[in-house]
C-alpha positions in Angstrom: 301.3 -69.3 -46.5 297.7 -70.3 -44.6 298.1 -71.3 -41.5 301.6 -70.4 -41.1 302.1 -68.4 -38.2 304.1 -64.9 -38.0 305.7 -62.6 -35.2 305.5 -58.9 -36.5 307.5 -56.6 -34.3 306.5 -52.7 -34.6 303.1 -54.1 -35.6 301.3 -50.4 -35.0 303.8 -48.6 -37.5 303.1 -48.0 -41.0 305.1 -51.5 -42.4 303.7 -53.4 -39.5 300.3 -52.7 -39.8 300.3 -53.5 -43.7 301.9 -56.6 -43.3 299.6 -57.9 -40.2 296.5 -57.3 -42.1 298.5 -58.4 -45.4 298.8 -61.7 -43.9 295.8 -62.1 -41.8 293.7 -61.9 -44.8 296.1 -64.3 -46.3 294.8 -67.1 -42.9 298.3 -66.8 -41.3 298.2 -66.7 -37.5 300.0 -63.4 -36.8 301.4 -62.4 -33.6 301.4 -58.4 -33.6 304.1 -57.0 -31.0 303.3 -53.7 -30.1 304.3 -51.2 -27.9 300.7 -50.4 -26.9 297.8 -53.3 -27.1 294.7 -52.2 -29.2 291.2 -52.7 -28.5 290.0 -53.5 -31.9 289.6 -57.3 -32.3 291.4 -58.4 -35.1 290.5 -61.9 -37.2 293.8 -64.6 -36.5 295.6 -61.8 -34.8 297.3 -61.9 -31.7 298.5 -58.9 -29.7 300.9 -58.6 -27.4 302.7 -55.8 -25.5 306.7 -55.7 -26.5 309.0 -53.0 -26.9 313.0 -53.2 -27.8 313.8 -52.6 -24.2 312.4 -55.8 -22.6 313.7 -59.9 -23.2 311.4 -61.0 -25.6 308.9 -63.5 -24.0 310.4 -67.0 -25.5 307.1 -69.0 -25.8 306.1 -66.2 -27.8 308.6 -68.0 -30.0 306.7 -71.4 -30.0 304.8 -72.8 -33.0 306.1 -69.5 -34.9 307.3 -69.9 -38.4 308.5 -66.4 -39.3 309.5 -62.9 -38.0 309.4 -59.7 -39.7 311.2 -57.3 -37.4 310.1 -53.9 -38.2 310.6 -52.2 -34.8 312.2 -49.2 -34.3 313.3 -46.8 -31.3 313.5 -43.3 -33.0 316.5 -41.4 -31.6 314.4 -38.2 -30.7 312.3 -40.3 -28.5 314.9 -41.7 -26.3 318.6 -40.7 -26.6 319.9 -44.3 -25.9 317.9 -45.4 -29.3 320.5 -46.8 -30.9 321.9 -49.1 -28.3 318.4 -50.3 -27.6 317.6 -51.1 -31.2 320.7 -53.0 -31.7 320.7 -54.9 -28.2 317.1 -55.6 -29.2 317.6 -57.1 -33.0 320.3 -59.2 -31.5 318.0 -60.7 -28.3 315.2 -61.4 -31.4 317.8 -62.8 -33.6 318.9 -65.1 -30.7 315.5 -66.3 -30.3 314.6 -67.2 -33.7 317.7 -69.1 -33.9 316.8 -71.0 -30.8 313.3 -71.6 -31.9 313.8 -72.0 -35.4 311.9 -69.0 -36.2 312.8 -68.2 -39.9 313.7 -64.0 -39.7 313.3 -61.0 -42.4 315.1 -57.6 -41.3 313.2 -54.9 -42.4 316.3 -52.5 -43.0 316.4 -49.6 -45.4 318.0 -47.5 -48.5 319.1 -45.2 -45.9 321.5 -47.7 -44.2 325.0 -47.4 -46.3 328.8 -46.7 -45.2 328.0 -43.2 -45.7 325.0 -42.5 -43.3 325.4 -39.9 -40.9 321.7 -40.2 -39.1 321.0 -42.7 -36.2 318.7 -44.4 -38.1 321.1 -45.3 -41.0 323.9 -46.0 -38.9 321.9 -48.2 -36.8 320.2 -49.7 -39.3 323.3 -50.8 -41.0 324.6 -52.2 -37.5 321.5 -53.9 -37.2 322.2 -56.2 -40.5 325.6 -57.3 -39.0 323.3 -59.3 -36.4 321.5 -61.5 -39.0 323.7 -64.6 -41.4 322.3 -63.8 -44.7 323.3 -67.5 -45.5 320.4 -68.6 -43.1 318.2 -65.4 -42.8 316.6 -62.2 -45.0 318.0 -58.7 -44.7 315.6 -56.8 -47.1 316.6 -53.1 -47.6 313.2 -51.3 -49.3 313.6 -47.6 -51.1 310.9 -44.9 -50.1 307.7 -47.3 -49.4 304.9 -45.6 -50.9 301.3 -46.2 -48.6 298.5 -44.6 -46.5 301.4 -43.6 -44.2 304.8 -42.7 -44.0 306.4 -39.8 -45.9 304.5 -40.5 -49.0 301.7 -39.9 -47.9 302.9 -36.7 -45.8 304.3 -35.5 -49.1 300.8 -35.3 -50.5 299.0 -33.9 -47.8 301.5 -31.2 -47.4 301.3 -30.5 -51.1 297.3 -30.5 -51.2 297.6 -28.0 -48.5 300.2 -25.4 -50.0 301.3 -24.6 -53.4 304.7 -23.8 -51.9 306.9 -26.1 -51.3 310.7 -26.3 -50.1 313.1 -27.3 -52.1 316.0 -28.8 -49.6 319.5 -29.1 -51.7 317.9 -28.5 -54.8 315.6 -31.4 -54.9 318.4 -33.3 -56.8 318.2 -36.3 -54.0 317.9 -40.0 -55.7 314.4 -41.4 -55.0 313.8 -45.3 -55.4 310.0 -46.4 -54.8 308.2 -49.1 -53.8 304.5 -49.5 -53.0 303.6 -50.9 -49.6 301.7 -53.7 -51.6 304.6 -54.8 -53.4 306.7 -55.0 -50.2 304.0 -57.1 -48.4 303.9 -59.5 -51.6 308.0 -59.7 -51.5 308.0 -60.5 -47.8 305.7 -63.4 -48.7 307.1 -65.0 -51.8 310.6 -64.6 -49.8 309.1 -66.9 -46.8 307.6 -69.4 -49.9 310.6 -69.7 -51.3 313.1 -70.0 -48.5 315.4 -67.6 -49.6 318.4 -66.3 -47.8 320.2 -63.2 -48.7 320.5 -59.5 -48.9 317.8 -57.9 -50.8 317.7 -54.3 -52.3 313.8 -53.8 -53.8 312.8 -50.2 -55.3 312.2 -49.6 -58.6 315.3 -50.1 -60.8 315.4 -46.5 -62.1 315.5 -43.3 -59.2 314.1 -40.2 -60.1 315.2 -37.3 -58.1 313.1 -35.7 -55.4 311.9 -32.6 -56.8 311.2 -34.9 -59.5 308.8 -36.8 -57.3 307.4 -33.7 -55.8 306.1 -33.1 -59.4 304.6 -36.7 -59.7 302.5 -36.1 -57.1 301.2 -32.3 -57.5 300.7 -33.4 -61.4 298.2 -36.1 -59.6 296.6 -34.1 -57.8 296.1 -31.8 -60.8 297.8 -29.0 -58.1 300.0 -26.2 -59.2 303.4 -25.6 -56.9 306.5 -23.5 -57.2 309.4 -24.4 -54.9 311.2 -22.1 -52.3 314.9 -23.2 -52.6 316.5 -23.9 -49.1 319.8 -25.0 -48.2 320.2 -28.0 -46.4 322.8 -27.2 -44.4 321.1 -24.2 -43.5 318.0 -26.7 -42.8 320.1 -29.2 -40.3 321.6 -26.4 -38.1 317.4 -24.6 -37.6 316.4 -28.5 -36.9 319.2 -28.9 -34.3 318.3 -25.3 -32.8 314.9 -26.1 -32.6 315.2 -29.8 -30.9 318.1 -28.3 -28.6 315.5 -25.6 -27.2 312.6 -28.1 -27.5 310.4 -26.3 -30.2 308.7 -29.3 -32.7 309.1 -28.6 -36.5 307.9 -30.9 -39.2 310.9 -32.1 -40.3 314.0 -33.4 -37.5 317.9 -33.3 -38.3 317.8 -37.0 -38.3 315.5 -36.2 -41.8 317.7 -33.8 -43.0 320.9 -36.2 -42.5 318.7 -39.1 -43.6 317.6 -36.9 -47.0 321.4 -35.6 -47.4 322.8 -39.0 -48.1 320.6 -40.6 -50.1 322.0 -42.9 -53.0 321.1 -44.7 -55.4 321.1 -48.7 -55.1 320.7 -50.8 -58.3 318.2 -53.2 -57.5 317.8 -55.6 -61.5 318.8 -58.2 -60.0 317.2 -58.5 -56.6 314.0 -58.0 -58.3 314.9 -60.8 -61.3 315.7 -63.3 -58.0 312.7 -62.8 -56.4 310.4 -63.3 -59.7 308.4 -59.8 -58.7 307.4 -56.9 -61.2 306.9 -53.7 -58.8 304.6 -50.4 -59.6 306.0 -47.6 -61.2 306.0 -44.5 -58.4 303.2 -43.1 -60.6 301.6 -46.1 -60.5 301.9 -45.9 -56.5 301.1 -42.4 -56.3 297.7 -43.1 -58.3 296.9 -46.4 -56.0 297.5 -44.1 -53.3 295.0 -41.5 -54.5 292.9 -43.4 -55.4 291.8 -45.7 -52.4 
């Protein structure tokens, strides 16, 4: 991978970030589109202001080997999100084919026929956009990191010993660390593959099951308030219609309310790549 060079859209999110230092430290060039330019100074790291809204700036294009396209337009932020998101992939898409730019959708375990939220539902549309004789969709379970739910998971449960139980906890949960991911994403590139990829951990255990994992961790006692979800969606839909802020949005609520399980064997056999266990996650988590 030195001295390739890679375009990383939604460079300031949680993926993005890991995967541009991932890769700097690797010696790629990176080109980091972001919605907002930084001040810090990184090492073979290139900024530049882009945000789904806008044509792409085509010599941005030039000399590039690879895009990851993590972007995303949340729905509460702008209530023409999912039009944006997909006219946006499809400009990108456009461009790498015109510039030979080999591309990796970042897409997710939430994007099924089933999905109810924005984000699954435009996530899946998303994939439609990219030939997955020629390209990479890659469809990642819960990524597990120093941000992202995760990682709100465990600072919610360090700072309460009560936590809600939404549907009885009995959602499927698939992990995979945000290390892992960043190593997929590169041996995909090295070994030119093409396809659709589903990477978590082959086994799903449920949420309140994960919950556990991570109190047990942290050596933290919890008991769990049952709460309906339904009963959940329609306080979440109150609240953003009246504009109060809650922790959780009904786009989470939909998003946790169709979760399934993918199997994953085989994806994992392809790519030649043994993942962490979500306790193994949870502990690299803790512990750095």
């Amino acid at each position: 991978m030195t001295k390739s060079t890679i375009i990383i859209t939604g460079a300031n999110g949680f993926i993005g970030e890991q995967l541009v230092n991932y890769f700097s430290a690797k010696g790629c060039q990176v080109k980091a589109l972001v919605r907002n330019i930084q001040k810090e100074v990184v090492k073979d790291v290139e900024f530049i202001q882009y945000d789904l809204e806008q044509d792409p700036d085509e010599t941005i294009f030039d000399g590039a080997d690879y895009l990851v396209h993590c972007a995303y337009l949340r729905f509460d932020q702008n209530k023409n999100a999912d039009a944006i998101n997909v006219s946006g992939t499809k400009k990108l898409a456009a461009l790498c084919r015109k510039k030979n730019v080999r591309p990796i959708f970042l897409s997710s375990f939430s994007a099924h026929k089933d999905a109810e939220s924005h984000y699954g539902k435009t996530k899946l549309e998303c994939e439609k956009l990219f030939d997955v004789s020629k390209d990479v969709i890659l469809k990642p379970g819960l990524v597990i990191g120093n941000k992202g739910l995760a990682s709100e998971l465990i600072k919610t449960i360090k700072k309460s010993s009560f936590i809600p139980l939404i549907g009885g906890g009995t959602q499927p949960v698939q992990t995979i660390h945000v290390d892992d991911l960043c190593l997929i994403i590169e041996q995909l590139f090295e070994k030119n593959s093409t396809g659709l990829f589903h990477v978590a951990e082959v086994e799903a255990i449920t949420m309140k099951q994960f919950y556990q994992a991570i109190a047990k961790q942290l050596n933290k006692k919890i008991s769990f308030i049952p709460f309906p979800l339904s009963l959940l969606y329609f306080i979440c839909k109150v609240s953003e219609l009246i504009g109060l802020k809650l922790l959780v949005s009904s786009e989470s609520v939909l998003g946790l309310k169709n979760l399934i399980k993918f199997e994953t064997k085989g994806d994992l056999k392809k790519l030649g790549v043994t993942i962490k266990k979500y306790s193994q996650s949870i502990e690299a988590l803790l512990n750095r």
